[in-house]
VEXKOL-949572 format. One line per field, with one value per residue (C-alpha): residue number from 1; x, y, z; residue in three letters; chain. Coordinates in steps of 0.25 Angstrom, whole numbers, plus 2048, in hexadecimal, padded with zeros to 3 digits. Layout:
num = (NUM, ...)
u = (X, ...)
v = (Y, ...)
w = (Z, ...)
residuo = (ALA, ...)
cadena = (A, ...)
END
This chain:
num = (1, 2, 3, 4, 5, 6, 7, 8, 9, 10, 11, 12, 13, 14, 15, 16, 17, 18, 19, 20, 21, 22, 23, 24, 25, 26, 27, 28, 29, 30, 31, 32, 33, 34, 35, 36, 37, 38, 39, 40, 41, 42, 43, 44, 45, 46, 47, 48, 49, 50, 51, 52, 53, 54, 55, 56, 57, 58, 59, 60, 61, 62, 63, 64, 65, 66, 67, 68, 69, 70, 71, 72, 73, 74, 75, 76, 77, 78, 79, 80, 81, 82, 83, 84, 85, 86, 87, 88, 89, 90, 91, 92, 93, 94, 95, 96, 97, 98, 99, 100, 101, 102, 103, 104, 105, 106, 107, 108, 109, 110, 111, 112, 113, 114, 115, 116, 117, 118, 119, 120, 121, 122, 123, 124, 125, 126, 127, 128, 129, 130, 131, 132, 133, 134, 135, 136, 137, 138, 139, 140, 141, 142, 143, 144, 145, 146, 147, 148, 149, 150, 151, 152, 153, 154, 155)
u = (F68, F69, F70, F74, F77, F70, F61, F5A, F50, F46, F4B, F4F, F41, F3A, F44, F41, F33, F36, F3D, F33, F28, F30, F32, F23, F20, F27, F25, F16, F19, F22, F15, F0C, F14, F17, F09, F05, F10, F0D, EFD, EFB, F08, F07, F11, F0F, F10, F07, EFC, EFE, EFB, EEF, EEA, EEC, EE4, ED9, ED6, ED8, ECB, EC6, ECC, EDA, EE4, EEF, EFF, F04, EFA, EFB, F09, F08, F00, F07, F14, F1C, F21, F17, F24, F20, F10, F15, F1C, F13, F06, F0C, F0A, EFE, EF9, EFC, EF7, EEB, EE9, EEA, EE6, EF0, EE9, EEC, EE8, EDB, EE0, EED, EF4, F03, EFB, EF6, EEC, EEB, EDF, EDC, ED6, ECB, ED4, EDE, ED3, ECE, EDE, EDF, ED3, ED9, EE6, EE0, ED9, EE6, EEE, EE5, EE3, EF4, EF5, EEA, EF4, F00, EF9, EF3, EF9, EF4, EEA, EDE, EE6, EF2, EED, EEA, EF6, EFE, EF7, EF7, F08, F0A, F00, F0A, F16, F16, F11, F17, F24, F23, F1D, F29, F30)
v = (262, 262, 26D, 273, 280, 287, 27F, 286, 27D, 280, 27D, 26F, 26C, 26F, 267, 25C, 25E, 25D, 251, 24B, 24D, 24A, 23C, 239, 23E, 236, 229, 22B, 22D, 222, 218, 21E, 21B, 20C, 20A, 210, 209, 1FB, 1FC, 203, 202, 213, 21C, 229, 230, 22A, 229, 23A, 23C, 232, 239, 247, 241, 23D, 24A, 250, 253, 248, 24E, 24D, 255, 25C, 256, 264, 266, 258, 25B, 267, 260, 256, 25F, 257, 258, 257, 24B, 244, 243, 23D, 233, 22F, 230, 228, 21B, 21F, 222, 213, 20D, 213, 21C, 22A, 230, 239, 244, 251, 25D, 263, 270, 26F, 265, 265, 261, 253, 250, 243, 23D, 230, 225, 21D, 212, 21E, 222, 217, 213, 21F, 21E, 211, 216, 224, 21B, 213, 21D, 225, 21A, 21A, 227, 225, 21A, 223, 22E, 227, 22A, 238, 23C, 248, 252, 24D, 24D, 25D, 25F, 25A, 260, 26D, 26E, 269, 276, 27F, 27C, 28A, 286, 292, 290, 280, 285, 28D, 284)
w = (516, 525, 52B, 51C, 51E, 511, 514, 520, 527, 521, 515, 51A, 520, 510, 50B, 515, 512, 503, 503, 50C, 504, 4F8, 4FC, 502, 4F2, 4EC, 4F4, 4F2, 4E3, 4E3, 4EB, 4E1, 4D4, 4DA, 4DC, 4D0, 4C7, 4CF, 4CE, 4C1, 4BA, 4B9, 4BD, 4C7, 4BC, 4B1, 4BE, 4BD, 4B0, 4AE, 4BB, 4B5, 4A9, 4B1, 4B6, 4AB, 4A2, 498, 48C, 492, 495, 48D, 490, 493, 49E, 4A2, 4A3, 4AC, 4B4, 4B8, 4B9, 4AF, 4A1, 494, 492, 49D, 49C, 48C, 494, 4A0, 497, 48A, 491, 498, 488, 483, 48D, 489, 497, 490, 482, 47E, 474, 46B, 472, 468, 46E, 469, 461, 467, 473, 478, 482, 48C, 493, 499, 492, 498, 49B, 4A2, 4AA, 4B0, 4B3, 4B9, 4C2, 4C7, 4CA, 4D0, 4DA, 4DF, 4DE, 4E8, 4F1, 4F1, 4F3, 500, 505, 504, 50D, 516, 523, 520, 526, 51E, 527, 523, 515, 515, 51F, 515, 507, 510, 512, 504, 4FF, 509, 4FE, 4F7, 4E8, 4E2, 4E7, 4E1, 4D3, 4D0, 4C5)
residuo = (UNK, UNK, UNK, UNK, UNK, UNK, UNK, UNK, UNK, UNK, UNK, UNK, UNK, UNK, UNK, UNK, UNK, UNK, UNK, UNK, UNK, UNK, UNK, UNK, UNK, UNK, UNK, UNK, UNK, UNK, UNK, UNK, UNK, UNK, UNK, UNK, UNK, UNK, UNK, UNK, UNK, UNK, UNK, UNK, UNK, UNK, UNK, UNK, UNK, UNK, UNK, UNK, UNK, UNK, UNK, UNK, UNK, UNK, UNK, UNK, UNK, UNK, UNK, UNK, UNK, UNK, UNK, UNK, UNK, UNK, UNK, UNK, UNK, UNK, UNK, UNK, UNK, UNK, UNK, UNK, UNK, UNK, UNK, UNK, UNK, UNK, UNK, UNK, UNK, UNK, UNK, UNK, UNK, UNK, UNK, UNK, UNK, UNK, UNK, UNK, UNK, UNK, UNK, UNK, UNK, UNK, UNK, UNK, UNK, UNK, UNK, UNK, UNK, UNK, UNK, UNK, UNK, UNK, UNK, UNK, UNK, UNK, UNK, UNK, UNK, UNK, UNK, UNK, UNK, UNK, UNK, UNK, UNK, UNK, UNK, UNK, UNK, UNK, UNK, UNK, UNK, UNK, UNK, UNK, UNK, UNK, UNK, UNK, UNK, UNK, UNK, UNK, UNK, UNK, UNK)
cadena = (A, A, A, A, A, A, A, A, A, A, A, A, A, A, A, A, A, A, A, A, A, A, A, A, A, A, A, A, A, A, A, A, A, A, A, A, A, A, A, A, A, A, A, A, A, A, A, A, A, A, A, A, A, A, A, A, A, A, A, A, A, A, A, A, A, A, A, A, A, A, A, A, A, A, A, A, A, A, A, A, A, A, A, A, A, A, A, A, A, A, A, A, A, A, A, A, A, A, A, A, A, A, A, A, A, A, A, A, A, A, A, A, A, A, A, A, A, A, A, A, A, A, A, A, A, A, A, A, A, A, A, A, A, A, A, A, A, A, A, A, A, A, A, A, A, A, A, A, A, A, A, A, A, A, A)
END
């Protein structure tokens, strides 16, 4: 990448920034799956949609709109909920609206799971950022709001 001569510099410096903050992502994804895997036995991603279904409202949610939500397929919600449904965590239901839909909510035992796992997950998260301070908090929120979201939207 250095010195190529079809990337300006300031092409090489995003790119740098890119993959720095690719890698900080994803070794903070991978801490929080380990941890979440290790303490609960609950992948990153069956944590997303059990807390997309907490705040959702009490009479669920329908898969589409989990779905978007969670900016994956309505394949891959089945997948990652159909454990989390025999394990009794979430009741999968037909949507009254429309009947080639289905809806999903938490069941008590869900909610309460959740809760436990919110709270270790966000003590986690706290460790993780610890050596930033409030300032560096906002800093930080306020150069990732500086990304043009329209230009990241396009697909």
């Amino acid at each position: 990448m250095a010195n190529h001569p079809s990337i300006s510099t300031v092409e090489q410096d995003a790119l740098r920034t890119w993959l720095k903050l690719l890698g900080t992502s994803n070794l903070i994804r991978k801490t929080l799956q380990s941890r979440l895997s290790a303490g609960y036995g609950v992948s990153l991603s069956r944590f997303d949609v059990l807390a997309n279904l907490y705040r959702a409202p009490e009479t669920g949610v329908r898969l589409s709109d989990l779905s978007k939500q969670l900016m994956v397929s309505n394949g891959n919600v089945t997948q990652v909920m159909t454990p989390l449904i025999k394990e009794g965590y979430v009741e999968r239901t037909p949507c009254a609206q429309d009947a080639r839909a289905a809806t999903a909510r938490l069941t008590k035992e869900g909610r309460t799971l959740f809760e436990k796992m919110a709270t270790d997950h966000a003590s986690w998260v706290g460790e993780i950022f610890a050596n930033l301070s409030p300032d560096d908090h906002k800093q930080v929120a306020n150069l990732l709001d500086k990304l043009d979201q329209t230009k990241l939207n396009q697909d």
